[in-house]
BAMAR-717728 format. One record per atom (N, C-alpha, C, O, CB): residue in three letters; atom name; x, y, z. Coordinates in steps of 0.1 Angstrom, whole numbers, plus 2048, in hexadecimal, padded with zeros to 3 digits. Glycine has a CB too. Layout:
residuo / atomo / xx / yy / zz
Ala / CA / X / Y / Z
...
END
This chain:
residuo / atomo / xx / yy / zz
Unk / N / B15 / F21 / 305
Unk / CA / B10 / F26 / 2F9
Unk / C / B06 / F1B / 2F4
Unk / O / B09 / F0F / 2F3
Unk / CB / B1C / F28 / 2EE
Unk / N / AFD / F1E / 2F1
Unk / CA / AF3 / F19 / 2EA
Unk / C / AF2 / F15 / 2DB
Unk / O / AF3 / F1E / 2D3
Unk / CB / AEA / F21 / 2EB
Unk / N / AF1 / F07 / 2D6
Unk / CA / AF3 / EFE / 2CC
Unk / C / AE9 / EFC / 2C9
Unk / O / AE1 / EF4 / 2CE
Unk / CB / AF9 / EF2 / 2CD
Unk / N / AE6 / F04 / 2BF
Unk / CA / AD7 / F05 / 2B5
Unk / C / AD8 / EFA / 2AD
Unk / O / ACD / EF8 / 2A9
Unk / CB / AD4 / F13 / 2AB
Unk / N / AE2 / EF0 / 2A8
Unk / CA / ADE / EE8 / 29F
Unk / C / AE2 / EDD / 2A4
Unk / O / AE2 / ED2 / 29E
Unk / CB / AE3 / EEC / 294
Unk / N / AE6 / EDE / 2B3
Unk / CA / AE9 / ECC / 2BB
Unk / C / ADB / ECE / 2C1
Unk / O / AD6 / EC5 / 2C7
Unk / CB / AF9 / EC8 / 2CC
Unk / N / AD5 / ED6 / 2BF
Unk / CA / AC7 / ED6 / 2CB
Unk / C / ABC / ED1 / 2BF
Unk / O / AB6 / EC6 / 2C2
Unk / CB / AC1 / EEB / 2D5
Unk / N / AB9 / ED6 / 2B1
Unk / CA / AB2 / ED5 / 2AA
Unk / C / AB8 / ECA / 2A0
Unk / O / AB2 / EC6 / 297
Unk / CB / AAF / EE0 / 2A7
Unk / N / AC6 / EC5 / 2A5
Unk / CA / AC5 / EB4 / 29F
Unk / C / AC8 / EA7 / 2A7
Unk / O / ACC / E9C / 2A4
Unk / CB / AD1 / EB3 / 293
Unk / N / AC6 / EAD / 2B3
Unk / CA / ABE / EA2 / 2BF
Unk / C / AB1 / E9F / 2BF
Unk / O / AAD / E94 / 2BE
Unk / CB / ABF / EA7 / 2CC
Unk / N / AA7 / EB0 / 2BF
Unk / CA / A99 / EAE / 2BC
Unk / C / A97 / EA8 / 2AE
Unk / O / A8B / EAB / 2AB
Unk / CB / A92 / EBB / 2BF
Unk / N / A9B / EA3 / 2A6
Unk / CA / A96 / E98 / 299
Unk / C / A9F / E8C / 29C
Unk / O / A9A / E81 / 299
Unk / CB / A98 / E9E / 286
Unk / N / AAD / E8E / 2A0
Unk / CA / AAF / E7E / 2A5
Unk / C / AA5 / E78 / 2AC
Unk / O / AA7 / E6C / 2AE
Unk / CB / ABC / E7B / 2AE
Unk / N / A9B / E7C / 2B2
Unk / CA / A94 / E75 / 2BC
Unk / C / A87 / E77 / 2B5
Unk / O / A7E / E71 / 2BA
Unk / CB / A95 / E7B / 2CC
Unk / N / A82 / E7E / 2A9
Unk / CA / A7A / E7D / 2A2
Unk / C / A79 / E6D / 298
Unk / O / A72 / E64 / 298
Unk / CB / A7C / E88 / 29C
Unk / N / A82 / E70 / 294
Unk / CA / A89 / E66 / 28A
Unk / C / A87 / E58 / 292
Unk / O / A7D / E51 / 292
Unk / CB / A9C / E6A / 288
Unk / N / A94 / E57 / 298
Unk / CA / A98 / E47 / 29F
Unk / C / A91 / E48 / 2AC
Unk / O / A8D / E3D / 2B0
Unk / CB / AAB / E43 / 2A3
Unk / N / A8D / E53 / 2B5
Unk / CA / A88 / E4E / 2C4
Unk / C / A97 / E4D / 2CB
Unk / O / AA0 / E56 / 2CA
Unk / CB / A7F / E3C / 2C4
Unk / N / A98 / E40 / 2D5
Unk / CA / AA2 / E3C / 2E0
Unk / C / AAC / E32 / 2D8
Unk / O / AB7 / E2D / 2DC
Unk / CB / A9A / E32 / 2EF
Unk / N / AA6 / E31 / 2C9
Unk / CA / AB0 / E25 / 2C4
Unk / C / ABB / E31 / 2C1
Unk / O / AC7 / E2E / 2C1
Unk / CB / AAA / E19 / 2B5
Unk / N / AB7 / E3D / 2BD
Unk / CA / AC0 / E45 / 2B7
Unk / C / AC9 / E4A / 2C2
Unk / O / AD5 / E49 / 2C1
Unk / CB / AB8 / E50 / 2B0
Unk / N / AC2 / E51 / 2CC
Unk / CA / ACD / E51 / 2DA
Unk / C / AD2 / E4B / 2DF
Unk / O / AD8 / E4F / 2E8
Unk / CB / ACB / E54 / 2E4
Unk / N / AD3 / E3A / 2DB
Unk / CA / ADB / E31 / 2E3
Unk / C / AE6 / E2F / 2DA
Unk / O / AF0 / E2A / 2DD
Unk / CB / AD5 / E25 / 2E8
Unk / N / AE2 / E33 / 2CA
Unk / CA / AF2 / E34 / 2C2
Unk / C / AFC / E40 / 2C4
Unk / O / B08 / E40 / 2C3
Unk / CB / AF0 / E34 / 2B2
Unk / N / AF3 / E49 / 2C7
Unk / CA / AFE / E55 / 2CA
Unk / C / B03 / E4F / 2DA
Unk / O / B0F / E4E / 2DE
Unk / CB / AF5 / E69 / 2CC
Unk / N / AF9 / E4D / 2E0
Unk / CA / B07 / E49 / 2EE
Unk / C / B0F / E3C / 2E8
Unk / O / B1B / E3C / 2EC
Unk / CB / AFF / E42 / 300
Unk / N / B0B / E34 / 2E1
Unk / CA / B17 / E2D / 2E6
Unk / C / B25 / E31 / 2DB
Unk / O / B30 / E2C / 2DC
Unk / CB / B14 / E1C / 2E6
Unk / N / B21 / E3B / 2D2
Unk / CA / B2D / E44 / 2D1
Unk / C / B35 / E49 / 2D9
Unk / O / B41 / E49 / 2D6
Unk / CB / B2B / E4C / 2CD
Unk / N / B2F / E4E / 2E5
Unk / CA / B39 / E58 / 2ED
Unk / C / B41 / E52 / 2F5
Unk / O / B41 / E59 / 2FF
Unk / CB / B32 / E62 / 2F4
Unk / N / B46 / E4B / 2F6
Unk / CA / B54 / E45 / 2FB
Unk / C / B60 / E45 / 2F3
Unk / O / B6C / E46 / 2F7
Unk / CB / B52 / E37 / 2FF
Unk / N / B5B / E41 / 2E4
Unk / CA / B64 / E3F / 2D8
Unk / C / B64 / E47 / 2D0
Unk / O / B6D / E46 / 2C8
Unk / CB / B63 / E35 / 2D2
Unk / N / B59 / E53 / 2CC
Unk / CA / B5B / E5A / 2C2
Unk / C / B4E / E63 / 2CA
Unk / O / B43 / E61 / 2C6
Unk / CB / B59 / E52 / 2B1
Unk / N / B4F / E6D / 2D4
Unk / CA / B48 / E74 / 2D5
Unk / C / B43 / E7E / 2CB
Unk / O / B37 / E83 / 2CB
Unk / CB / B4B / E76 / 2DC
Unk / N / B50 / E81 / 2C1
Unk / CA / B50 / E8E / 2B9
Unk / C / B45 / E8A / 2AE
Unk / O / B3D / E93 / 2AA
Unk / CB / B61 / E94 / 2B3
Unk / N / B43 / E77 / 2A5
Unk / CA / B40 / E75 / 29C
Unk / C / B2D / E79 / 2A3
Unk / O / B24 / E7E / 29D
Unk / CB / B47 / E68 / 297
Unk / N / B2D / E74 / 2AE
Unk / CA / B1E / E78 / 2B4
Unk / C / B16 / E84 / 2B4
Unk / O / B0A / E83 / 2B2
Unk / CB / B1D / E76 / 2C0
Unk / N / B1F / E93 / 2B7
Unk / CA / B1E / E9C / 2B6
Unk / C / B1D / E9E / 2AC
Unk / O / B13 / EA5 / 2AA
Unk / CB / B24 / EA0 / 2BB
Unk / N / B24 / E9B / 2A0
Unk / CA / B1F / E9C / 294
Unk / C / B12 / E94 / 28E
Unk / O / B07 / E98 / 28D
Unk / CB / B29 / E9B / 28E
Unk / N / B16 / E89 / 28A
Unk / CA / B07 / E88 / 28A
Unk / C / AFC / E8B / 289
Unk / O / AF4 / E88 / 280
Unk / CB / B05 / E87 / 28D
Unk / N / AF8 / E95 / 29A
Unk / CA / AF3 / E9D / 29E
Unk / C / AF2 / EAA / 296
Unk / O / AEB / EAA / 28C
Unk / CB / AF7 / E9C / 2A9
Unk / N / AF7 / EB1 / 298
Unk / CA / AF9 / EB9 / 293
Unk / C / AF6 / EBB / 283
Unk / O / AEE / EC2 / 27E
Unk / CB / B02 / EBB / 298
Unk / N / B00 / EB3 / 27D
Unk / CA / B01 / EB3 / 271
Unk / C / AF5 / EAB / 267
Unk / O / AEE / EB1 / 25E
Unk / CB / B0D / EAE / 26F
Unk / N / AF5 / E9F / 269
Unk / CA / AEB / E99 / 263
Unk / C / ADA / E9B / 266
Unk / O / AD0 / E9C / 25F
Unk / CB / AEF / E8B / 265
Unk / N / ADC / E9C / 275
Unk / CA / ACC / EA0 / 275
Unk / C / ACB / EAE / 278
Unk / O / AC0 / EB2 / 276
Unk / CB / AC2 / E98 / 27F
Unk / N / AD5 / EB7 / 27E
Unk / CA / AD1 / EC3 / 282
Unk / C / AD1 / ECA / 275
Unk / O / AC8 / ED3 / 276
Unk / CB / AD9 / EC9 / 28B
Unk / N / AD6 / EC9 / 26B
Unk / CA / ADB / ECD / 25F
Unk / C / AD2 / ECB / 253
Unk / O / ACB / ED3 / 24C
Unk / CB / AE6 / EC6 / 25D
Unk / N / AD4 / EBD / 251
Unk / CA / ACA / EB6 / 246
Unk / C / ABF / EB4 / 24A
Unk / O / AB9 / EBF / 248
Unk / CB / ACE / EA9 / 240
Unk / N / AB6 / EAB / 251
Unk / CA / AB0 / EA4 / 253
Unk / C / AA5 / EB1 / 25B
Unk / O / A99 / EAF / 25B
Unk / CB / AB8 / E97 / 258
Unk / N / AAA / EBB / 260
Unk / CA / AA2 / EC4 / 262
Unk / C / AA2 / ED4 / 25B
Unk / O / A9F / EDF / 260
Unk / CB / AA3 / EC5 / 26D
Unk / N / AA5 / ED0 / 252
Unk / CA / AA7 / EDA / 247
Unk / C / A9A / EDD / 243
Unk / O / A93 / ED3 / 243
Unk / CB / AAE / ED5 / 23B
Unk / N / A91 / EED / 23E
Unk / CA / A86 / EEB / 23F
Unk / C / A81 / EEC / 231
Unk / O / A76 / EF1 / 22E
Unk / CB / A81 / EF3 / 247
Unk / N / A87 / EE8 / 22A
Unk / CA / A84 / EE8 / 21B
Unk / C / A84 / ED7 / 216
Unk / O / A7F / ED3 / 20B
Unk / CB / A92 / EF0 / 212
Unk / N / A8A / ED1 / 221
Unk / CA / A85 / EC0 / 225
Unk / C / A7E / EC0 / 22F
Unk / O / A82 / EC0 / 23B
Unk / CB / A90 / EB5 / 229
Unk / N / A70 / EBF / 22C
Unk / CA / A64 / EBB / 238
Unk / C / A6A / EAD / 23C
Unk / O / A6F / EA6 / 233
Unk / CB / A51 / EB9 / 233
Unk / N / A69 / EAA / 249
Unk / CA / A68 / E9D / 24E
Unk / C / A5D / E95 / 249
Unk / O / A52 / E9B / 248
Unk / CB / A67 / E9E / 25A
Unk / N / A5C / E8A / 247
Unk / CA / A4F / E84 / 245
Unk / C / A4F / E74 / 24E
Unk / O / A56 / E6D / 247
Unk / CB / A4B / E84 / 233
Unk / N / A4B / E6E / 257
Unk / CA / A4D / E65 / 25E
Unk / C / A44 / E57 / 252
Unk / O / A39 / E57 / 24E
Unk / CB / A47 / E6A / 26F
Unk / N / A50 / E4D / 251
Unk / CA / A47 / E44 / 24D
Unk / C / A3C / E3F / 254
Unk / O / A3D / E3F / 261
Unk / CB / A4D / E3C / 249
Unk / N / A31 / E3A / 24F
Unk / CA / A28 / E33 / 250
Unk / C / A29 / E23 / 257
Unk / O / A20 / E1C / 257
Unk / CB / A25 / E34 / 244
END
């Protein structure tokens, strides 16, 4: 099954942070895989790509 909102809050984790951001979700996943997934999901698939919040990349 397909995860519309781990897919589209991967693509702005990596907007956002880049590799610094994927190396905090891995080193989650030994100890709290579930808090990563969320994260994912929740904070950026959720919020942070919400389309009534444009992204705007600082300067």
């Amino acid at each position: 099954m397909k995860n519309e909102r781990f897919e589209m809050g991967t693509e702005m984790l990596n907007k956002v942070d880049g590799h610094a951001g994927e190396n905090v979700i891995a080193s989650l996943e030994n100890i709290a895989p579930d808090l990563g997934k969320f994260i994912i999901e929740f904070a950026f698939g959720d919020i942070i790509a919400a389309p009534h919040l444009p992204y705007k990349k600082e300067k």
